[in-house]
N, C-alpha and C positions, 0 to 999 in steps of 0.2 A: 504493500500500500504506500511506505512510504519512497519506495525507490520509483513507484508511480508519477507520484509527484515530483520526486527529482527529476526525472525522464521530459515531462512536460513543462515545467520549468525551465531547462535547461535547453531542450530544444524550441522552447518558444512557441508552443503548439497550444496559443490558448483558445482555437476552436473547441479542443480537446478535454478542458477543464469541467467544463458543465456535464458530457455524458461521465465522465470519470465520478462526479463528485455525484450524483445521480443514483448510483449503483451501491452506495456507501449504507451501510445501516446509521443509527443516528450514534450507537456508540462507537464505532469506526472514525464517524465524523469528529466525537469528540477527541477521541486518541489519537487524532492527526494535529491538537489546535498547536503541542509544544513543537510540533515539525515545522508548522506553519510560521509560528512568531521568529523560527531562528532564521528562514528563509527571507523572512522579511527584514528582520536586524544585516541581514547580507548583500541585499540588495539596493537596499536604503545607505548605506555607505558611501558619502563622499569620498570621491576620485578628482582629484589637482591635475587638469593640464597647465598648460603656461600658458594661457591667455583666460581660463574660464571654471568651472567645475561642472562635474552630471554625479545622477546616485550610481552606482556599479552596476544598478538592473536598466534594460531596455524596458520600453513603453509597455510592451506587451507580456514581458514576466511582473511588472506590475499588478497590469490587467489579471493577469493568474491570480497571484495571492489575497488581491482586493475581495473576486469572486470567492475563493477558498476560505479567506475569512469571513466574509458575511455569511455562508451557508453551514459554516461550522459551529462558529463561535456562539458566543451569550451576547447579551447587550455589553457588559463588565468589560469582556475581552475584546469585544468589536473596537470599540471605542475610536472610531477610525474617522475624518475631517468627511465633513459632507460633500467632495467636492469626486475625488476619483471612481466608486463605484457606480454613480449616476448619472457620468458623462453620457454613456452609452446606454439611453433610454429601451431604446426596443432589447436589447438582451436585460438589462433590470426587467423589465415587465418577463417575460419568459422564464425568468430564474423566482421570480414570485409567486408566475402561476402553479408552477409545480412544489414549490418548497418556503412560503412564506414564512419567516422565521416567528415563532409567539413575542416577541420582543419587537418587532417594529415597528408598531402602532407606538410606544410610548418612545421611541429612537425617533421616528420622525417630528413625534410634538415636542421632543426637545431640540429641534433645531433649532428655535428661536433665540438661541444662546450661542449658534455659529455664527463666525465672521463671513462667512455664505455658503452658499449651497445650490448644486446642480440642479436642483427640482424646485416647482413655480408652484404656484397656485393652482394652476390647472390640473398638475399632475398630482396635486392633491385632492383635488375632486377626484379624477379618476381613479384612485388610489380607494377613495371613501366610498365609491359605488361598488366596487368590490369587494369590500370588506375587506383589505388590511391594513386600513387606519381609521378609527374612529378620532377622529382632529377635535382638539378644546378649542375653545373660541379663542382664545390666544393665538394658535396658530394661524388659521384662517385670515383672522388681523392682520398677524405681521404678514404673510404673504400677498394679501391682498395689497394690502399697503405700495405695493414692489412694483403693482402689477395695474395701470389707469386705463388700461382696455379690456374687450372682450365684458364690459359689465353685464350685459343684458343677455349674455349667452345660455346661462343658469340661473333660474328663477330667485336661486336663494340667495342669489349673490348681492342686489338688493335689496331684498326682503328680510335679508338678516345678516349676512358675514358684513354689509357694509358698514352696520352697527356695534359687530366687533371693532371693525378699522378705526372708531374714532376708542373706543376704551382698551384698545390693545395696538397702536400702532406699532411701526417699525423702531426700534431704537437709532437709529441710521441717522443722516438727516431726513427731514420727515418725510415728502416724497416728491416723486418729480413731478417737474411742472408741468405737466399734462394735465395734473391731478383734479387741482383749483378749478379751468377751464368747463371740465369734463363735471364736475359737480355743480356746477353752477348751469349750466345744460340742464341737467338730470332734474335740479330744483326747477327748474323755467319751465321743464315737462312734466312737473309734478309727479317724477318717478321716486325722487327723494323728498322725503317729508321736509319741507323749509324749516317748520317751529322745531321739531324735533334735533335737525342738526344742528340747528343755532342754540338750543340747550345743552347741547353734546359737544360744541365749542367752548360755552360757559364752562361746562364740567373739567376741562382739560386744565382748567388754574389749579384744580386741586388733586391731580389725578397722579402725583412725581413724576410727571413726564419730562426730561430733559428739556434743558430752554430753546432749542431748537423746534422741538414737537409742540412745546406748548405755544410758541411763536407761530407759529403757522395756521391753530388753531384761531389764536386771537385777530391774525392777519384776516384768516377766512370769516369771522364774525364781522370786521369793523368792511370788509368790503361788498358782505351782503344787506351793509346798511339799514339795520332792523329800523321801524317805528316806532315810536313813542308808544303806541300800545303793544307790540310785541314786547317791548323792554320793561314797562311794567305788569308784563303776567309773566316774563322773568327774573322777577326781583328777585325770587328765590336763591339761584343761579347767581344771580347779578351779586346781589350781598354776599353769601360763599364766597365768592372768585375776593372778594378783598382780603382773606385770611390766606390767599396765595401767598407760596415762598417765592416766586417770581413775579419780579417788578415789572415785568410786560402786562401779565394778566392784571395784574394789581393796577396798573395805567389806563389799559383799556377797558377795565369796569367803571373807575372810575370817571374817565370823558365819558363814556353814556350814562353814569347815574346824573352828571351833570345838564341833560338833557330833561329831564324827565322830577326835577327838585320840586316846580311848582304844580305838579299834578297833586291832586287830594289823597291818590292811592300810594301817594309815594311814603315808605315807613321812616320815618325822620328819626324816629326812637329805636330802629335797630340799626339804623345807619350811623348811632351815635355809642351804638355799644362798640362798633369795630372803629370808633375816632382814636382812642387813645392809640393804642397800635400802632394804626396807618402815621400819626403824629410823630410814633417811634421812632419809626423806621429810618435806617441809615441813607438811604434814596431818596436824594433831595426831591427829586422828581415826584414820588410818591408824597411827602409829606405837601410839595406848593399844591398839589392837584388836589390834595385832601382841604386842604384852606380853601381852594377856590371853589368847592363843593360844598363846604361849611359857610362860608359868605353867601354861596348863591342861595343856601338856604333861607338864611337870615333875609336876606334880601325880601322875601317872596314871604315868610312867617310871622306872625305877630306872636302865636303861642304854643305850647308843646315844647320851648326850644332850650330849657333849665339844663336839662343833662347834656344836651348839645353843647351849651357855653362851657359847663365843668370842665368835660371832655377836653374841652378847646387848648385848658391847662397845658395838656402834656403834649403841645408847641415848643415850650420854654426846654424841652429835653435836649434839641436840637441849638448847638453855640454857631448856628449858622445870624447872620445880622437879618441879613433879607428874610427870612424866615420867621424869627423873633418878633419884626418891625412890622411884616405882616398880621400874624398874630395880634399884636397887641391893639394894633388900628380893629381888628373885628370885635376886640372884646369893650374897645374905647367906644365904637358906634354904635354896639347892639347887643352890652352886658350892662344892666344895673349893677352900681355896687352893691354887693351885698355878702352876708356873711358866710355862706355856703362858697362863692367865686371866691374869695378872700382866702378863703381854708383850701380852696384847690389850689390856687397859684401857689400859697406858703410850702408847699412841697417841691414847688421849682424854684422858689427865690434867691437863692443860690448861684443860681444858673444864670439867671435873669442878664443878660450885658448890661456893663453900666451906660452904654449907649440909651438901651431901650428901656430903664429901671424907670426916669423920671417922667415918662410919659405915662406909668400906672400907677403912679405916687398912690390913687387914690384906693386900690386894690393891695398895696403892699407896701411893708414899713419902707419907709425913704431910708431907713438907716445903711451906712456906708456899708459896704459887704469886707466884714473885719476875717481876714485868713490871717491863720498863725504864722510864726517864722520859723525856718526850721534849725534844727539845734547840733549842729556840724558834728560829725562822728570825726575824730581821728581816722584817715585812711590808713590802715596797717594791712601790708601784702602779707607780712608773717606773723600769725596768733595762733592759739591753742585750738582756736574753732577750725580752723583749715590743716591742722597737721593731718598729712595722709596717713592711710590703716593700710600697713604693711602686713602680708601673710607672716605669722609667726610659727609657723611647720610647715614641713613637708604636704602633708593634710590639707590644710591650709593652701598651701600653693597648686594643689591639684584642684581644689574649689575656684581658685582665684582663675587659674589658666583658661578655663571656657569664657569668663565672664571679658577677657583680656582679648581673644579671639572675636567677639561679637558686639566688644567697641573697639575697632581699629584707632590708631593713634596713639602721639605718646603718653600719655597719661598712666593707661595700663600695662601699655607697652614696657615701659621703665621698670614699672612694680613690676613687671614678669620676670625681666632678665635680672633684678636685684633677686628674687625669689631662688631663682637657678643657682645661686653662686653661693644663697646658704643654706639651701637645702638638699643641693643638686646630690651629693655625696650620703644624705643621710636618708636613704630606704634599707628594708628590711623585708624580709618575705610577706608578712601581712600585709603593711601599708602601700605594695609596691602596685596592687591589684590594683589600688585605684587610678591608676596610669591610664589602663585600655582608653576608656571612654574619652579622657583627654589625648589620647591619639588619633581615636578616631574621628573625631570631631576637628581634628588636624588637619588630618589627611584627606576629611572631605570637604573642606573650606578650600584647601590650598589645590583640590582638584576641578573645582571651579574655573572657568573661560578668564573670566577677569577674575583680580583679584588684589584687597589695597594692598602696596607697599608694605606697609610695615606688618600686615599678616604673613606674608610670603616671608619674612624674616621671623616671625612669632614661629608660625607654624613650622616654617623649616627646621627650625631650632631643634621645638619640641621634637619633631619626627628624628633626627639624628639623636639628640639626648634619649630617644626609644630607644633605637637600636644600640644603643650603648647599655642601655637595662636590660635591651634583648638578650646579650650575650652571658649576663651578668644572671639574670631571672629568668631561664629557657622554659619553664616549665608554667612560673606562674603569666608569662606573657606570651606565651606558645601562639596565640591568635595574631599579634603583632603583626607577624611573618607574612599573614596570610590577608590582611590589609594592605599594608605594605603595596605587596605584588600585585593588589588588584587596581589601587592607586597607579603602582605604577603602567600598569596596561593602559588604564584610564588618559595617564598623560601621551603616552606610547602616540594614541593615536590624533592626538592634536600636534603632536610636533612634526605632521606634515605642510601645516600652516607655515608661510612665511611670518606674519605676524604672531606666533607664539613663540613665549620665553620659557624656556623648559625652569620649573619653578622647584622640583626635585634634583636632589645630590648631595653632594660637599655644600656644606656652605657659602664656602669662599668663589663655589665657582655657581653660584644662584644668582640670575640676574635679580635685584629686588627694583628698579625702577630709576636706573640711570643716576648722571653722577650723582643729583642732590641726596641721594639715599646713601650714596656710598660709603658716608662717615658714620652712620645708625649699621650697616652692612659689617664696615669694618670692627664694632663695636659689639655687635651681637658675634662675630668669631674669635675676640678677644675670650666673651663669656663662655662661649665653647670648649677654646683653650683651657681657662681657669677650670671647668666643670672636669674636665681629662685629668687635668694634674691636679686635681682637688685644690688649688688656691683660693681660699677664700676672702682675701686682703677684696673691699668692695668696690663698687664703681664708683666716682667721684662724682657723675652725673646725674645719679638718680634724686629723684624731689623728693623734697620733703612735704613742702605746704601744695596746700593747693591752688590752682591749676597747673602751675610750671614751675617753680620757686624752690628752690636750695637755700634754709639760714646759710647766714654767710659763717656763724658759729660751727654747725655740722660739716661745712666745706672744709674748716681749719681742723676738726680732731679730725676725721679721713685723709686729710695730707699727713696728719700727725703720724696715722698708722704705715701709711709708704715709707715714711721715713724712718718711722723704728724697725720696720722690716727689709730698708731699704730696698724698695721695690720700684719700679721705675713704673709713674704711670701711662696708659694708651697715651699720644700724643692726641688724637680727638675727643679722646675720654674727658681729659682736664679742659681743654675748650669749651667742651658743652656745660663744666661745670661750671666754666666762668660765664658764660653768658648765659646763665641762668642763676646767679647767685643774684640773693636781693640786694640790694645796694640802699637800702631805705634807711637802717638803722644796721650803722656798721660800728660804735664805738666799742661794743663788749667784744665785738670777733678782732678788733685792731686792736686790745689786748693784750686777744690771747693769742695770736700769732705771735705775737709779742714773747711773751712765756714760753710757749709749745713748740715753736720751729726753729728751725733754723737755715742759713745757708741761702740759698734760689729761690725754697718754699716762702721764707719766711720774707724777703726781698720782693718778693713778685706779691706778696699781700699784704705787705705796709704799702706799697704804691698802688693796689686794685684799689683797698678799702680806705684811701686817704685823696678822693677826689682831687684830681688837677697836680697834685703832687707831681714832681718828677721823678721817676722810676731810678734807681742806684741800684748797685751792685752788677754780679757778671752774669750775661746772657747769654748763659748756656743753651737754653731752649724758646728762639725768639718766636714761634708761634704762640709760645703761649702769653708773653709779653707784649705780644701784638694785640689779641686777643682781648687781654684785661686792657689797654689802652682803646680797644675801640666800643668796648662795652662799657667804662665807666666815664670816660672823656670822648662818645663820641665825637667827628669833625675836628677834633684837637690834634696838632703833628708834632710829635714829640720827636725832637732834634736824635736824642739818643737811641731811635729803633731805623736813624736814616739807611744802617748798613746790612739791614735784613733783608734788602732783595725784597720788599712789597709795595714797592716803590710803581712798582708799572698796573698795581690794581686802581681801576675808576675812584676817584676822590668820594661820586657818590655812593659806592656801596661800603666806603668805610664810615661814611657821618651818616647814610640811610636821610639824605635829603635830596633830592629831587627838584628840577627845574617841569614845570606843568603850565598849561596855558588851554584855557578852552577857545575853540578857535570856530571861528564861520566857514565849512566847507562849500563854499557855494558852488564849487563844480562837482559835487557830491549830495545827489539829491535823495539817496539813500541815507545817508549817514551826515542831515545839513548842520549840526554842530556837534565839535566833536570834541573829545577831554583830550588833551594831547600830552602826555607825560616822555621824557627824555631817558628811557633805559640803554647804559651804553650795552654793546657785546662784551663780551668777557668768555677767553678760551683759557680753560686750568693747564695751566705752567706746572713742567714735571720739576718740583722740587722734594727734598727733604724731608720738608717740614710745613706742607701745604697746612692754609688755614681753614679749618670748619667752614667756615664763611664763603668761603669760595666754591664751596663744592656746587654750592647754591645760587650764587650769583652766577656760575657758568652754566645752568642749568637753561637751554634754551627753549624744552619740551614744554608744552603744558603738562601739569598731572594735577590729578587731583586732592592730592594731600597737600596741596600749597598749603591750605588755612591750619594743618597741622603743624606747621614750620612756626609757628606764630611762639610755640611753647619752647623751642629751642633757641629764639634770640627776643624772648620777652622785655629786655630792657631797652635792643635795638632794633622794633619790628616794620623801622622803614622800607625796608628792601622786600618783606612780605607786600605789606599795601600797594605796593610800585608795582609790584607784579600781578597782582589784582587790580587792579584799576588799569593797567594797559589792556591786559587780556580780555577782562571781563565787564568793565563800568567806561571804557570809551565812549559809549553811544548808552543815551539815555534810556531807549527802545529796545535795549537789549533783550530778547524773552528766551532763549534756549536754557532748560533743565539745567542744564552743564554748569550755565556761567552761573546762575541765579545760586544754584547748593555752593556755588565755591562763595559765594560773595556772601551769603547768609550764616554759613560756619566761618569766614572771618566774624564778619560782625557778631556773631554768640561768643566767638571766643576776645575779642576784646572785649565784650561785657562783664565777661569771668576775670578778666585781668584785672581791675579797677585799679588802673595805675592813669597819672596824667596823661593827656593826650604830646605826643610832640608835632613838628609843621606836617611829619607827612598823615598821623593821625587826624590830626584836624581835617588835613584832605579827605581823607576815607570817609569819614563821619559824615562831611559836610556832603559826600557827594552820594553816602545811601539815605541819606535825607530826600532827594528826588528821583529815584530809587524807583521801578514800576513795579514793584513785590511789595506791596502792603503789610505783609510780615517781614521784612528786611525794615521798612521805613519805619515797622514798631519799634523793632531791637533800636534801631536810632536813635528813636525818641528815650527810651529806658535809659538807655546810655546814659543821653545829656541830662535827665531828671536826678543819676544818681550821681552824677557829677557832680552837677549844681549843688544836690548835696550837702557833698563834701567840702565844698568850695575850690575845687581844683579844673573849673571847667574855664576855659580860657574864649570869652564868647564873643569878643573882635576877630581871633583868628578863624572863626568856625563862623561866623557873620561873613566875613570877606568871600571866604570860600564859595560858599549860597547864593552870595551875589554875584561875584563873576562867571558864576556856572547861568545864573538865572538873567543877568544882562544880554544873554546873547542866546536867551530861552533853551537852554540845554535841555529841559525836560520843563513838561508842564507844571506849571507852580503851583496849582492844585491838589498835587500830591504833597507837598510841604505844608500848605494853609489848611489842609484836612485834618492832618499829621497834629500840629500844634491846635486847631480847635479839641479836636478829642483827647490828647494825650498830655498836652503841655500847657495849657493855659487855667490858670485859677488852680493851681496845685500847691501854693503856699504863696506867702510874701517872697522868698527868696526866688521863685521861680520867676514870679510874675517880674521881679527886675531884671533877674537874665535874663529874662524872654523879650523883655525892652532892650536891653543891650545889645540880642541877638538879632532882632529887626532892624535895628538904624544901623546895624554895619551890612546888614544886608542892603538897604536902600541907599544908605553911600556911596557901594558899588556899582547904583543905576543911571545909567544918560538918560536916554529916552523911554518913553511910558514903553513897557513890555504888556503882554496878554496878562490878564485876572493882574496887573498890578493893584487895581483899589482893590482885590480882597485880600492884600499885604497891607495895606493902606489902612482899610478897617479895622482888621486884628491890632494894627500898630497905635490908632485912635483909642480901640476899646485896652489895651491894657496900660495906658496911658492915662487912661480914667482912674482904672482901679490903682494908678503906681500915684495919685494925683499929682502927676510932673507932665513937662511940657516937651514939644519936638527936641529933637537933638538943635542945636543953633546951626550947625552944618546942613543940615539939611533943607533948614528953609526956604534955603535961595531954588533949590530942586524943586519943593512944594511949589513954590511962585512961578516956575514954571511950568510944569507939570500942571495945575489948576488951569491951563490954557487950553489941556484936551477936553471935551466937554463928558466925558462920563470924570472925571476924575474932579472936577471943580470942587463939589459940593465936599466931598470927605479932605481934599487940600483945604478949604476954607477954615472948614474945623479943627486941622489941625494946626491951622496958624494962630488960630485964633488963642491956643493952649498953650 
């Protein structure tokens, strides 16, 4: 039987496959399924020529195993894309009439879940008249959906599948344009119920249909132009559709409830239980349409209209002016004062702009809106609350290693390879078992297509530190072996790929992701070493505090230990320690280097932790003197390291300052202003005693652990932001996945730092401030709230920046002014001045009136209220003319007037 199949397989005889398969009992058929799947694992095999690829099987031993498996298999095993055994329609039919499998009825109605499928609507009818698919109305839907002819072929197709089509449409986009045309036909001949689908349009606001689905709904309601009486015997409908999560439907109920306000039948009192909400709502669009639905009520009502005014309250939720000012003008014309209004607004008075506050004096206390000050924390990088929890056993560090694996990055990364060097040596037959599962978990991470950087060194590690227990523990790790081997089969067959980096072997010889890795590369085979010769003198780079941070106390007893053991440290190892030692509070480690060292140690850390100082004694080992001179004095050239030969690296990657300019591309209509940052090349010089630093800056790849790098030169993370912001935050319109996570894990991981910003952080900040990720321009704002703080936010150089980017409209300023209404404005007295310090250097940097300037203009009026101070004096002479464009006059006026 099974050399059957080999035979026709092999000769390609798929005439041959249906009588064959025909003749089979049903348990034959089953006992052929494991012939069948390895046939196909065979066949399905990419083949590499030099210009292209194909699977290893021809078209037609396809065709075999597609048949063989569907006449064999279960639904479970079939499991196969709906696209190949259905091409060839008249043999499907043929192979169903003799042997339709009991599972295809519910295989076909889960189609709806494919990305497509060889069968149509039609061939579901035909399918359903012979009984072997009874189709859910889901189905039918979606197909139909696909499908804008042939309606009137089958009675039931508008009679009822058309009725599925609108509550089960296609997930796709919604459908082609035939579609519209073709229904609105159908309604003119009264073959489609008009009221009925114009309800069934209503219904799609609340149905989770994607916003493309429910767009088109709304599209098809607003252009069969219902009547004033159709729209009120659909109030039903109509009011539902306002509790929409989409602001489409939510727009288009409300233009036609606004039609239909002064009808009698109109319910004023449940249209005033959905006010609040709609008033909520983040959609400015949504909340003006709701006012101008509430006005047109008022307009038109004398009574009924109490809970309507209440409602009207929660306006003031919204820090929009135009919105507010609207507001308050309907409650000014067409709200008695009274004690009930009084009690509703007092829930937003808070909120109220001191723009709009004095126009309801008589609804709410006039008293000035007193916000506290806030009470400056000491910023300390190094405290008790942040000391990291280091595995303290073996145990321990077999717990920690998965957790270390499925947050890539150095964080865990560090605590792993510390974990290796004091535990690596101490198993014992019992605790050794719990290895496997941290191998395996290794071995199937690192067999993965891609895969980050620093896992391919994590996992590499571990897997070689297996085999090193392998030899040692044959018995209790006896499965190892047989991972291992499958793993490596697994890599076997990708390293036919030009593009793949064999991620298995020596260590030393594992690509882990080009130069920038190669000092973390060289550094995980240091710990390798030490694990062999059992050394456990420690790293010098591993952290202490959290995020990234070395006391600069721990760095001095760990040199202390090299030196009573005389032990010469990694030359990258000590680098990484230095530019990650905190430098915040160094008098108790200046000390005790003092006391505890001696010699080059103790030389090379009176001149780290003694700022600006000049560096003494003899330089034996000038990367690492280099090193502490550009971590604690970046941009400083200290005469004494003139003869180290690093004389020919870019001046900017040693100070991590940057020359930048946002610039008018005008023969560039794709990309018409652009951030222009000045990164030189840099090619790694074979010396000696290469610097950390360079491995990085000669890095000319993108990868995506850049925003990891941030933790290994925390005190100098210029040359990170440089490389982010060229690659990634050029063009304000940037929307690819790629750049967006790299520039979003910067910005998280500067928030974890809360260290001052330097010129090139102000650049970074200032420029995810206009930012089109809305969750990137949060992190922004959080930034500068805790900044402000602390008092270390520096808000002329982070104003400058916002304004040069926004003079020459780098990104829409929209995303800024949104940003500070919701996040940043009325959040304390201290904020409320930065946030004035932060606008007039931003307007400083403006010539002429740019787009939505008055809603910078606004905000800069309204917290100018609340700070009770007056324009910047600079800026006046701007106002004065600036008040000559005509939408701008009136809020210039006012602020000259201040």
């Amino acid at each position: 039987m099974k050399e059957r199949l080999y035979e026709i397989l092999n000769e390609e005889k798929a005439h041959e496959i249906i009588p064959f398969l025909k003749q089979l009992s049903p348990e034959e058929r089953k006992a052929l399924i494991p012939t069948i799947k390895k046939l196909d694992r065979e066949i399905s095999k990419i083949v590499m020529t030099k210009n292209s690829y194909h699977t290893a099987g021809s078209a037609d031993q396809h065709s075999i195993i597609d048949i063989a498996s569907f006449v064999c298999m279960d639904q479970k095993h079939y499991g196969k894309n709906y696209w190949s055994f259905f091409r060839d329609k008249e043999q499907t039919g043929k192979i169903l009439e003799w042997g339709c499998p009991p599972w295809f009825s519910d295989f076909i109605n889960d189609s709806i879940e494919a990305e497509f499928t060889a069968f149509n609507y039609q061939d579901i009818l035909g399918w359903a008249e012979k009984g072997y698919v009874q189709p859910r109305p889901e189905l039918l839907g979606y197909h139909l959906s696909l499908q804008p002819y042939d309606l009137e072929k089958n009675p039931d197709t508008l009679e009822t599948h058309f009725w599925y089509l609108c509550e089960f449409p296609s997930k796709s986009l919604p459908f082609t344009r035939e579609w519209f045309p073709t229904v609105q036909k159908l309604i003119t001949e009264n073959k489609i119920e008009r009221k009925r689908f114009l309800k069934e349009c209503l219904l799609a606001a609340n149905r989770n249909f994607n916003k493309n689905v429910t767009g088109w709904f709304m599209d098809a309601f607003n252009a069969l132009k219902p009547s004033d009486e159709e729209l009120i015997m659909l109030q039903d409908e109509l009011m539902a559709g306002l509790a929409s999560v989409q602001s489409k439907a939510v727009n288009t109920v409300l233009a036609h409830l606004k039609k239909v306000v002064t009808d009698p039948a109109f319910r004023t009192g449940e249209f005033s239980h959905f006010l609040p909400n709609l008033l909520s709502s983040e959609v400015k669009t949504v909340v003006a349409a709701s006012l101008t639905v509430t006005e047109r009520i008022f307009q038109k009502r004398k009574t009924d209209t109490l809970n309507l005014g209440l409602a009207l309250s929660a306006a003031f939720v919204s820090k929009d002016e135009s919105i507010q000012t609207k507001a308050a003008k309907i409650i000014l014309k067409y709200i008695p004062v009274s004690e009930e209004i009084k009690e509703a607004l007092s829930h937003y008075a808070d909120n109220i702009l001191a723009n709009v506050r004095p126009g309801l004096v008589q609804y709410i206390e006039s008293r000035q809106l007193e916000l506290d000050g806030v009470e400056p924390e000491k910023l300390e990088l190094i405290s008790e609350e942040s000391r990291v929890q280091k595995p303290e056993s073996f145990e321990d560090l077999m717990f920690f290693l998965p957790q270390a694996i499925e947050n890539p990055g150095t964080y865990y990364y560090d605590l792993a390879l510390d974990g290796f060097i004091r535990f690596g040596n101490e198993t014992d037959e019992e605790s050794v078992k719990l290895f496997e599962p941290v191998f395996q978990k290794a071995c199937k991470t690192i067999a993965k297509w891609e895969v980050h950087h620093f896992n391919v060194l994590l996992c590499n590690l571990i897997i070689n530190y297996g085999l090193l227990l392998l030899e040692k523990f044959p018995v209790q790790l006896k499965n190892l072996e047989k991972i291992y081997k499958r793993t490596s089969e697994d890599e076997a067959t990708r390293e036919v790929y030009s593009s793949y980096y064999k991620k298995l072997g020596p260590l030393k010889d594992t690509y882990a992701g080009g130069l920038a890795m190669e000092p973390f590369k060289r550094i995980a085979v240091h710990v390798f070493d030490k694990i062999i010769s059992g050394d456990a003198t420690p790293l010098l780079s591993t952290i202490t505090h959290e995020p990234c941070w070395i006391s600069p106390e721990a760095f001095v007893e760990r040199l202390e230990i090299y030196q009573n053991t005389n032990t010469e440290p990694e030359d990258l190892d000590i680098q990484l320690a230095l530019q990650r030692c905190s430098l915040e509070k160094t008098s108790d480690a200046l000390a005790l280097a003092g006391k505890k060292l001696k010699g080059e140690y103790k030389d090379l850390l009176l001149f780290f932790f003694s700022k600006n100082k000049a560096p003494k004694g003899k330089f034996e080992h000038p990367s690492w003197w280099m090193t502490a001179g550009i971590t604690c004095s970046p941009g400083k050239v200290f005469d004494e390291f003139k003869d180290f030969g690093y004389d020919g690296i870019p001046e900017e990657f040693l100070s991590g300052v940057y020359t930048w300019k946002t610039i008018d591309s005008k023969k560039n209509s794709y990309y018409p202003v652009e951030l222009n940052i000045s990164v030189p090349k840099y090619h790694l010089k074979k010396r000696e005693h290469s610097l950390f630093l360079e491995y990085f800056v000669a890095e000319q790849k993108h990868f995506p652990e850049v925003a990891s790098f941030i933790w290994s030169f925390p005190n100098t993370p210029g040359n990170i932001f440089a490389k982010i912001i060229k690659y990634c935050l050029y063009y304000s319109g940037l929307a690819e996945v790629y750049e967006r996570n790299l520039v979003l894990s910067t910005a998280q991981a500067l928030h974890q730092m809360k260290k001052p910003l330097d010129a090139m952080g102000s650049l970074f900040l200032g420029t995810i401030f206009l930012d089109g990720d809305k969750v990137i321009r949060g992190t922004a704002a959080e930034i500068w709230l805790e900044h402000v703080s602390h008092k270390v936010m520096d808000n002329a150089a982070l104003g400058q920046v916002i304004g040069l980017h926004e003079k020459l409209e780098w990104a829409p300023i929209k995303r800024f002014t949104d940003i500070v209404q919701h996040q940043m404005l009325n959040v304390s007295k201290d904020h409320n001045q930065a946030l004035e310090d932060l606008l007039t250097h931003i307007l400083l940097q403006m010539e002429t009136p740019v787009t939505n300037l008055k809603k910078i203009l606004d905000i800069y009026h309204e917290v100018l209220a609340l700070n009770q101070s007056e324009a910047d004096k600079n800026l006046k002479e701007k106002l004065n003319t600036w008040k000559e464009n005509s939408s701008l006059k009136k809020i210039c006026n006012l602020l000259l007037k201040k």
